[in-house]
ROMI-368097 format. One record per residue (C-alpha): x, y, z; chain; residue number from 1. Coordinates in Angstrom, 1 decimal, decimal comma. Example, Ala and Ser with C-alpha at 12.3 -4.5 7.8 and 13.67 -1.06 7.14 Angstrom:
% ROMI-368097
> 12,3 | -4,5 | 7,8 | A | 1
> 13,7 | -1,1 | 7,1 | A | 2
***
This chain:
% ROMI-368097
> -57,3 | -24,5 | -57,4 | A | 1
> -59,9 | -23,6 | -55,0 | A | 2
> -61,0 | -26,0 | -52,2 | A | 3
> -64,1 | -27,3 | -52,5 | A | 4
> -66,9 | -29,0 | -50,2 | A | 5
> -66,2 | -32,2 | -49,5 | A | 6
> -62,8 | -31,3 | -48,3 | A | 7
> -63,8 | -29,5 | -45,2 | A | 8
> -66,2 | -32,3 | -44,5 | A | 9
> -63,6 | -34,2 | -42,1 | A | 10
> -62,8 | -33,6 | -38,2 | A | 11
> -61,1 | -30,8 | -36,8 | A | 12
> -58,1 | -33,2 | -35,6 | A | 13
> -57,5 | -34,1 | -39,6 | A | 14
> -58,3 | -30,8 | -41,0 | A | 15
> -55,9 | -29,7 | -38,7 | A | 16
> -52,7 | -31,3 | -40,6 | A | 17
> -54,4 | -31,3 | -43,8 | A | 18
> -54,8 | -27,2 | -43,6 | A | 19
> -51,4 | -27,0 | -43,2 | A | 20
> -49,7 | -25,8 | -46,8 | A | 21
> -53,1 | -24,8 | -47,8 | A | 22
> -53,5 | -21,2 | -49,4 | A | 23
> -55,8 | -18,3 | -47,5 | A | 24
> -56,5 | -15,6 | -50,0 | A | 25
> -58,3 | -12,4 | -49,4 | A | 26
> -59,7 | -9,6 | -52,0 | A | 27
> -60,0 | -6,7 | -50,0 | A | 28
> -62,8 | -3,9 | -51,0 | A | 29
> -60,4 | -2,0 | -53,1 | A | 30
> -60,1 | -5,2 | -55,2 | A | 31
> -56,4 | -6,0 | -54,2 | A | 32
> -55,6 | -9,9 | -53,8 | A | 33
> -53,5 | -11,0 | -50,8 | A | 34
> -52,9 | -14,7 | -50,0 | A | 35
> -50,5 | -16,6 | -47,6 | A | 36
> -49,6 | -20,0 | -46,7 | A | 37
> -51,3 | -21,8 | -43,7 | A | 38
> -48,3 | -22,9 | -41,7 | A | 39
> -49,8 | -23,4 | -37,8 | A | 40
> -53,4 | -24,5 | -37,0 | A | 41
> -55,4 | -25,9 | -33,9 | A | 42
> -58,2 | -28,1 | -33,8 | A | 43
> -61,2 | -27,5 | -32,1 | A | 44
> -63,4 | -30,4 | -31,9 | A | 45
> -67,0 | -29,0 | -31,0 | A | 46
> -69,3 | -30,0 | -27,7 | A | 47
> -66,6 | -32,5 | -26,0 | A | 48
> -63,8 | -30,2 | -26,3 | A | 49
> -63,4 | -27,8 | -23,3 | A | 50
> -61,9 | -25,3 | -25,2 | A | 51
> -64,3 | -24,6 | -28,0 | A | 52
> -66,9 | -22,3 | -28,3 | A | 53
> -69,3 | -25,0 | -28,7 | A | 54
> -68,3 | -26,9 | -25,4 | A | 55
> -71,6 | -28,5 | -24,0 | A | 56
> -73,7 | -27,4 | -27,3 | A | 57
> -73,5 | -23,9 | -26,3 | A | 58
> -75,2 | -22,0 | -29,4 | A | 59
> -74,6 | -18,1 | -29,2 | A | 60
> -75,1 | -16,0 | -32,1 | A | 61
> -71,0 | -15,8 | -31,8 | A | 62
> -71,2 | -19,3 | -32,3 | A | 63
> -74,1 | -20,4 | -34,6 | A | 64
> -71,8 | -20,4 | -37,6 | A | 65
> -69,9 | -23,5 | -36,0 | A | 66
> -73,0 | -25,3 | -36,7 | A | 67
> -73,3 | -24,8 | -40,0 | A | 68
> -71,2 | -27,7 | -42,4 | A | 69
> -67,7 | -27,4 | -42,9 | A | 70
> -66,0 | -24,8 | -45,3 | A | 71
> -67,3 | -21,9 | -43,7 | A | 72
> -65,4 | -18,7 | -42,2 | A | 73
> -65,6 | -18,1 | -38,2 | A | 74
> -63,7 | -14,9 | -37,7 | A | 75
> -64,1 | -13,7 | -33,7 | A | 76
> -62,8 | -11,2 | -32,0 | A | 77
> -60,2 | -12,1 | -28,5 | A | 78
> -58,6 | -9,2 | -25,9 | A | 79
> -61,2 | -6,8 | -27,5 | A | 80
> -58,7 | -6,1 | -30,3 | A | 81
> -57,3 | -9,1 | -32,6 | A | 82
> -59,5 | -10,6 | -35,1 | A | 83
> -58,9 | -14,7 | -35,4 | A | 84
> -59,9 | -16,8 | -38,7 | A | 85
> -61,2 | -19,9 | -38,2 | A | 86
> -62,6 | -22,4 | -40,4 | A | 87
> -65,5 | -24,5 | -39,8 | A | 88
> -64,9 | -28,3 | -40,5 | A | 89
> -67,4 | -31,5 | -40,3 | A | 90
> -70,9 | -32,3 | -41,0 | A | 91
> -73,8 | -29,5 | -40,5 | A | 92
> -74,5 | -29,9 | -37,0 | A | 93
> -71,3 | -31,0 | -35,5 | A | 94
> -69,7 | -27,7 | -34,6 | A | 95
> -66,0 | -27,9 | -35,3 | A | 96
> -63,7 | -25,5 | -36,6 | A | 97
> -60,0 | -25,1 | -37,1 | A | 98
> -58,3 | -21,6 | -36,0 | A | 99
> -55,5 | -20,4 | -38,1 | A | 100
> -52,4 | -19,7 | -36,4 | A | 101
> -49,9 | -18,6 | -38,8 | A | 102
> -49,2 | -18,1 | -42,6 | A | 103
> -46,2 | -16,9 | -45,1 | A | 104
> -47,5 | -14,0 | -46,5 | A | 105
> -47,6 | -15,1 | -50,5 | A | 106
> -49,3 | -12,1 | -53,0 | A | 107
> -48,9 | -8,8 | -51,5 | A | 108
> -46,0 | -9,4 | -48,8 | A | 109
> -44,4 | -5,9 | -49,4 | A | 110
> -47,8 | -4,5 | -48,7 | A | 111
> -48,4 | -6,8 | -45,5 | A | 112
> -45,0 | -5,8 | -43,9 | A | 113
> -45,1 | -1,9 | -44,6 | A | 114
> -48,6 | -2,2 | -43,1 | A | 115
> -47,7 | -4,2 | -40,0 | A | 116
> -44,8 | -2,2 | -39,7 | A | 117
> -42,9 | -4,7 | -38,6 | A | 118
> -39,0 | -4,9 | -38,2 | A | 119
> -38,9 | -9,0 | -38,3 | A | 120
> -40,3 | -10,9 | -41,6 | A | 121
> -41,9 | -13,3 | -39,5 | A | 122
> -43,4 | -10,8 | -37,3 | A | 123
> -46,0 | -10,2 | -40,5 | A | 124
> -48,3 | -13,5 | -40,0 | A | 125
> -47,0 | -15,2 | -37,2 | A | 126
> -49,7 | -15,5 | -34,9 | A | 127
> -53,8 | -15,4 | -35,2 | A | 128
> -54,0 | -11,4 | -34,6 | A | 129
> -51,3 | -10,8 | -37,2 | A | 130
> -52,1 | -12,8 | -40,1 | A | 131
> -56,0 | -11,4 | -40,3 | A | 132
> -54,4 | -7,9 | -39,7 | A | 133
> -52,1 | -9,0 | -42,4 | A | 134
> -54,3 | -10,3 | -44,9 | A | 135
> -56,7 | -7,6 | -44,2 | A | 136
> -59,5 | -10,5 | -42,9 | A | 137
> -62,3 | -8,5 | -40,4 | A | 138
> -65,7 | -9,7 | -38,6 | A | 139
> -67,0 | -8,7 | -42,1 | A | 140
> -65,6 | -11,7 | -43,0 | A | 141
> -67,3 | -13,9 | -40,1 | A | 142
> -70,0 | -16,4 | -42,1 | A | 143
> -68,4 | -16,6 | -45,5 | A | 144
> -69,1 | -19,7 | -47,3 | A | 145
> -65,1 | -20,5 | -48,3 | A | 146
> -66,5 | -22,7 | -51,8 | A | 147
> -68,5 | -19,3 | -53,0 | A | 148
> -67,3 | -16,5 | -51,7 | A | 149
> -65,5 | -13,9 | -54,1 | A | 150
> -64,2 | -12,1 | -50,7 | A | 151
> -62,1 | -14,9 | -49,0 | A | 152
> -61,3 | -18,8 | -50,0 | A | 153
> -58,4 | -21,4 | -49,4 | A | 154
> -56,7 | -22,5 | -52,6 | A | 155
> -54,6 | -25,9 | -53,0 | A | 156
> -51,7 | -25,5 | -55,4 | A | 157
> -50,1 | -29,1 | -54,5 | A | 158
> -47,6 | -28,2 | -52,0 | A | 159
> -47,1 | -30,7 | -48,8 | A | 160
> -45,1 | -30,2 | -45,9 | A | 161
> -42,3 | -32,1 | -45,7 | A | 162
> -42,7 | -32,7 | -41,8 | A | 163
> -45,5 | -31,6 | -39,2 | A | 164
> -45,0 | -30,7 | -35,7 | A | 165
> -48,0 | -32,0 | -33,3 | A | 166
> -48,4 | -30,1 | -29,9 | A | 167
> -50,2 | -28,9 | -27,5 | A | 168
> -52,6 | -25,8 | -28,3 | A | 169
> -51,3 | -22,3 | -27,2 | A | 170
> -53,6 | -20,6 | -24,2 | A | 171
> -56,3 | -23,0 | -22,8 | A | 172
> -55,7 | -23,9 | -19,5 | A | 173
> -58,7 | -23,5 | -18,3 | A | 174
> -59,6 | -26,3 | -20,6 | A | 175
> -58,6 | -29,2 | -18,0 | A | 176
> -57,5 | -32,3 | -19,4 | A | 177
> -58,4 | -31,2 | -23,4 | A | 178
> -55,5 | -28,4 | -22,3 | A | 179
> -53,1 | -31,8 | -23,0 | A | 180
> -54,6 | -33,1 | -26,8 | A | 181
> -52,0 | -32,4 | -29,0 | A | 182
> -54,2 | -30,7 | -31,4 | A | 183
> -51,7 | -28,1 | -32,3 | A | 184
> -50,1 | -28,5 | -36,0 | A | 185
> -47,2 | -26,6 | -37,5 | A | 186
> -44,9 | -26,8 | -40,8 | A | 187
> -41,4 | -27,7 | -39,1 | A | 188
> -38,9 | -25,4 | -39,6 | A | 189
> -41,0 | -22,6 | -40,6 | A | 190
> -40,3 | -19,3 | -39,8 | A | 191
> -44,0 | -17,5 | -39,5 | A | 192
> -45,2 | -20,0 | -36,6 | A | 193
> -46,3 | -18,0 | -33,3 | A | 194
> -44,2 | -20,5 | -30,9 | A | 195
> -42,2 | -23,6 | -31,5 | A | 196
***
């Protein structure tokens, strides 16, 4: 069932965990459906958080779709060549988002792993560059309401992790002492998580 509103309408910190086992799915242009399972996230809790986009209130055109409310798609690009998915969380205004880390590929895994060519299952989706890669996700993408849209949404079909792994987030030391919130979230034991 697809997620609606009032769902995304929390903190980044709780949408963080409550992502997790949640179900990204994609219709590419040519019409094919591929999905995966969210298995790592990391919060990003707007102005006070060093690390976000939004630090200070800083309102680029990157970053105006933070602002909007929650249940939108914030796709950037990092290095100058891997797309991340992130998904905008809170109250209009408050700009919050949640990046996706990882998934297990779902519809269309055969596809996703001749595509990545990758020699190691969990090298499909394990990591924010290879999951969009994976799931065919592109700046195209960036601004997508997730309640509406017919190109990307998250679907719940009832599934709950059994145990959650909280940690710090991955790359962000420049982000002082918000380097150190442990508002990194992973699926225990799951194979397609970009570092344990």
């Amino acid at each position: 069932m697809r997620i609606q509103r009032e769902f995304y309408l929390k903190d980044a910190v709780t949408l963080g965990r409550e992502l997790l086992g949640k179900i990204i799915v994609k219709k590419r242009e040519d019409g094919r459906i591929f999905s995966g399972r969210i298995t790592e996230t990391e919060a990003y809790m707007g102005t006070e958080d060093k690390a976000s986009h939004s630090y200070g209130g800083r309102k680029t055109k990157r970053t105006e779709i933070m602002y909007k409310e929650g249940g939108h798609s914030y796709v950037f690009l990092i290095y100058g060549m891997y797309e991340c998915f992130n998904v905008t969380v809170a109250s209009e205004g408050n700009p919050q988002a949640v990046l996706i880390r990882g998934i297990e590929p779902l519809e269309n895994k055969e596809i996703m792993a001749c595509e990545r060519k990758v020699k190691k299952e969990k090298d499909i989706s394990n990591g924010p560059g290879k999951l969009t890669r994976a799931l065919g996700i592109t700046r195209e993408d960036n601004g997508e309401d997730l309640v509406t849209s017919n190109k990307i949404w998250l679907e719940d079909d009832g599934y709950t992790p059994k145990s959650i792994v909280e940690t710090v987030r991955i790359g962000i030391d420049y982000a002082e002492e918000y380097a150190l919130k442990p508002w990194r979230f992973y699926i225990k034991d799951n194979i397609f998580v970009s570092k344990k």
